[in-house]
C-alpha positions as a Python dict, from the first residue, in 0.01 Angstrom:
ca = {
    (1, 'X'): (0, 0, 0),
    (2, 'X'): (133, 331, -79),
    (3, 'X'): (47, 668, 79),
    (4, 'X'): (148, 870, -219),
    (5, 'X'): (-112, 829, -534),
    (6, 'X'): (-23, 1156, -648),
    (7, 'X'): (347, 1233, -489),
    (8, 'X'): (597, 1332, -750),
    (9, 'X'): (916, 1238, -864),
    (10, 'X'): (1176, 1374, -657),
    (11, 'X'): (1446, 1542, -798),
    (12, 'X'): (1684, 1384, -570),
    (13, 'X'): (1690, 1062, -738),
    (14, 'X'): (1886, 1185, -974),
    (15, 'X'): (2157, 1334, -739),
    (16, 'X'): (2204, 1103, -432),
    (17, 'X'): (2302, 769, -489),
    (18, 'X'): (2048, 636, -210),
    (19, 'X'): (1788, 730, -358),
    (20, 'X'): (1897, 599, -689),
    (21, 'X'): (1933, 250, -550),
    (22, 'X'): (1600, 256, -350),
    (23, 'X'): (1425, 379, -719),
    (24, 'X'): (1558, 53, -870),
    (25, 'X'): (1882, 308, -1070),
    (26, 'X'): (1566, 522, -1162),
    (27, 'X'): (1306, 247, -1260),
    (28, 'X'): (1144, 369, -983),
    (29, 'X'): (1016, 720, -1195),
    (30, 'X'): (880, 561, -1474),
    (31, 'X'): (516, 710, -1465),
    (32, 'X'): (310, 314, -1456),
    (33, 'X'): (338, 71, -1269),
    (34, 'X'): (707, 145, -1088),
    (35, 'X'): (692, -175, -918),
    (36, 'X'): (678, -346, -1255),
    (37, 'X'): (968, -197, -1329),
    (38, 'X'): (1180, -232, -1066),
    (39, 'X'): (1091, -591, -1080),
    (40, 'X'): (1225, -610, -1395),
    (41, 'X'): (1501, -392, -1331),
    (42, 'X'): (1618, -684, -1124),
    (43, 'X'): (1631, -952, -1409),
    (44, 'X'): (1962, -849, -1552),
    (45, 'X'): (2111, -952, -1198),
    (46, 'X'): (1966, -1332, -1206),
    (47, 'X'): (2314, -1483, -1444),
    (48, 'X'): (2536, -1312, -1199),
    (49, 'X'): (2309, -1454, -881),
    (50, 'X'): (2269, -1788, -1043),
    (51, 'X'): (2658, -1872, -1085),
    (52, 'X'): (2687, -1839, -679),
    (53, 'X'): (2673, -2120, -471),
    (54, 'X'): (2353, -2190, -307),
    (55, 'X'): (2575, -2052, 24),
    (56, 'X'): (2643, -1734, -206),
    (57, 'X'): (2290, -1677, -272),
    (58, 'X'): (2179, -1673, 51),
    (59, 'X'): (2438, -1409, 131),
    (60, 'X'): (2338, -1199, -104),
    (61, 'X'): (1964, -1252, 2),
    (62, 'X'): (2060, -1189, 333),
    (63, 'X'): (2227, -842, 274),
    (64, 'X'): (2023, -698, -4),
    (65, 'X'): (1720, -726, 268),
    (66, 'X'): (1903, -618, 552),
    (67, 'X'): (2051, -327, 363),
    (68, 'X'): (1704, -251, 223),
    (69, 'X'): (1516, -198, 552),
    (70, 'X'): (1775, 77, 607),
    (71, 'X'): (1802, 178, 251),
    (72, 'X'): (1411, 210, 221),
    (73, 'X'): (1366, 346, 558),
    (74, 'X'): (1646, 577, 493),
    (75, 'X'): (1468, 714, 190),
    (76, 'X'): (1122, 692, 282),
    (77, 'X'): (1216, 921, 570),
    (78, 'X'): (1460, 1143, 343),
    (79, 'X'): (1113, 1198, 102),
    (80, 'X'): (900, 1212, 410),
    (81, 'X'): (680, 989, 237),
    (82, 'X'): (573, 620, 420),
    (83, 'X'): (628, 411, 95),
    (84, 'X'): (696, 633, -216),
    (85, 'X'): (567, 383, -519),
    (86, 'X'): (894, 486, -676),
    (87, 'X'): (1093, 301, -436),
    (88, 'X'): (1127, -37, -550),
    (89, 'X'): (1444, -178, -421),
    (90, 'X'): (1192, -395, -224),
    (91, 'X'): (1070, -556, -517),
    (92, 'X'): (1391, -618, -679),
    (93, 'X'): (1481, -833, -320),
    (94, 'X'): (1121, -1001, -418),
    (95, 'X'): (1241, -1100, -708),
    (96, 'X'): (1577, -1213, -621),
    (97, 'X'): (1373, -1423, -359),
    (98, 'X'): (1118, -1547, -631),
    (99, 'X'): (1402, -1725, -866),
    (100, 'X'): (1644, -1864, -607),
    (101, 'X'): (1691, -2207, -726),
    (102, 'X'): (1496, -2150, -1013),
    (103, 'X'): (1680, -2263, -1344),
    (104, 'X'): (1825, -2129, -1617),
    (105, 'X'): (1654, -1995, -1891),
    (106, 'X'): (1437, -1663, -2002),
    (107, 'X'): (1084, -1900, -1927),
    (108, 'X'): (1171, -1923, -1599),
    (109, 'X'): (1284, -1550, -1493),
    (110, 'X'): (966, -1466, -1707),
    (111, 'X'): (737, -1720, -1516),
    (112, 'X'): (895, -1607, -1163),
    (113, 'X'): (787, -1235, -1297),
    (114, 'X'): (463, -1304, -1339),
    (115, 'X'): (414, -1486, -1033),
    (116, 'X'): (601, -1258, -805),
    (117, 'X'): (367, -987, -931),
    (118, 'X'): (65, -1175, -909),
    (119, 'X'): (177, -1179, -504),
    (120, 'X'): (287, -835, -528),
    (121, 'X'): (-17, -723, -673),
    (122, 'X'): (-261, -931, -518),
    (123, 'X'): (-110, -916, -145),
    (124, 'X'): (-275, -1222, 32),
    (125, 'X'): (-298, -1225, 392),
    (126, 'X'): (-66, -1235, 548),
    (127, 'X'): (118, -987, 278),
    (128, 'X'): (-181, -769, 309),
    (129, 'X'): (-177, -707, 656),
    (130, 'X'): (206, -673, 680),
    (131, 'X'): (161, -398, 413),
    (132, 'X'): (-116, -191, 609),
    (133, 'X'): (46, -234, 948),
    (134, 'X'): (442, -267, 944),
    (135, 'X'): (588, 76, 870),
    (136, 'X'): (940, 217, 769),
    (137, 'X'): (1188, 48, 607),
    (138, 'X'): (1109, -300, 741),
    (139, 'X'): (714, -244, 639),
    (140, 'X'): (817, -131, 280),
    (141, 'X'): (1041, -368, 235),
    (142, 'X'): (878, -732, 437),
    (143, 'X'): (577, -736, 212),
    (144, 'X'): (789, -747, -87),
    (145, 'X'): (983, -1055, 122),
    (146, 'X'): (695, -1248, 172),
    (147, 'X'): (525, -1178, -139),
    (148, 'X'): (911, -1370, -263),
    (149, 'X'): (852, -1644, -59),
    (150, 'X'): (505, -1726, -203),
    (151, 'X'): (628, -1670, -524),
    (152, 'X'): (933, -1873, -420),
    (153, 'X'): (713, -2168, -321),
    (154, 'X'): (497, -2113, -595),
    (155, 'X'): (826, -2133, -828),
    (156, 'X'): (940, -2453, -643),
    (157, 'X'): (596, -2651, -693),
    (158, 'X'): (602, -2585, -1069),
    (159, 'X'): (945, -2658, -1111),
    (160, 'X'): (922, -2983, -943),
    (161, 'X'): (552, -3075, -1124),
    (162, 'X'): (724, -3002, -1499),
    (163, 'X'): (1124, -3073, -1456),
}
């Protein structure tokens, strides 16, 4: 849920490299849908992800979130704005969540897409809640965790069904 339907684009994107990150390297100003983007903004990363070991992954799993509850809180707090929709670093982490384990291939990043944003979108409980009632950094960024991990489990049950 965002609290900013008609916020603009702030400038400082452009100049301050946190707020860069946290708008997905300026996915995040695109005028629709800037959680679409950012979600695709974090494709390009899945050949680099996918050569680490699983130990790797985790790692990187591990401090991309932790660095985005500051990151977004950081940001949402610079813009004095709950959850700008232009921040989407949280989605990117939902994606990177969404295709851990998945194979390799372009059906499969475009099948965890479209999954992960069916969860993102959607929000089922408890994603929904989370969204409404967690604030700052952690709140922007935990529904876009959890919306991975359905999309992660989602991901798994196909893969294992049709591999």
């Amino acid at each position: 849920m965002t609290d900013n339907a008609v916020t603009p684009i702030p400038p400082s994107v452009w100049r301050n490299p946190w707020h860069f990150l946290a708008f997905g390297f300026g996915s995040g100003t695109l005028p629709k849908a800037p959680g679409t983007w950012g979600s695709l903004v974090a494709l390009p990363f899945m050949p680099l992800w996918q050569m680490l070991p699983d130990w790797g992954y985790w790692l990187m799993l591990g401090v991309t979130m932790l660095f985005g509850f500051w990151l977004c809180g950081k940001v949402a707090d610079d813009l004095r704005v709950h959850d700008h929709e232009g921040i989407v670093w949280d989605e990117m982490v939902g994606m990177w969540i969404t295709l851990w384990l998945a194979p390799a291939g372009w059906q499969w990043l475009l099948l965890g897409f479209l999954v992960f944003r069916l969860f993102d979108i959607l929000k089922p409980w408890p994603i929904r809640w989370i969204d409404r009632h967690v604030h700052g950094g952690v709140g922007i960024m935990l529904d876009d965790v959890l919306a991975g991990v359905f999309a992660w489990l989602s991901m798994q049950l196909i893969i294992w069904s049709f591999t």
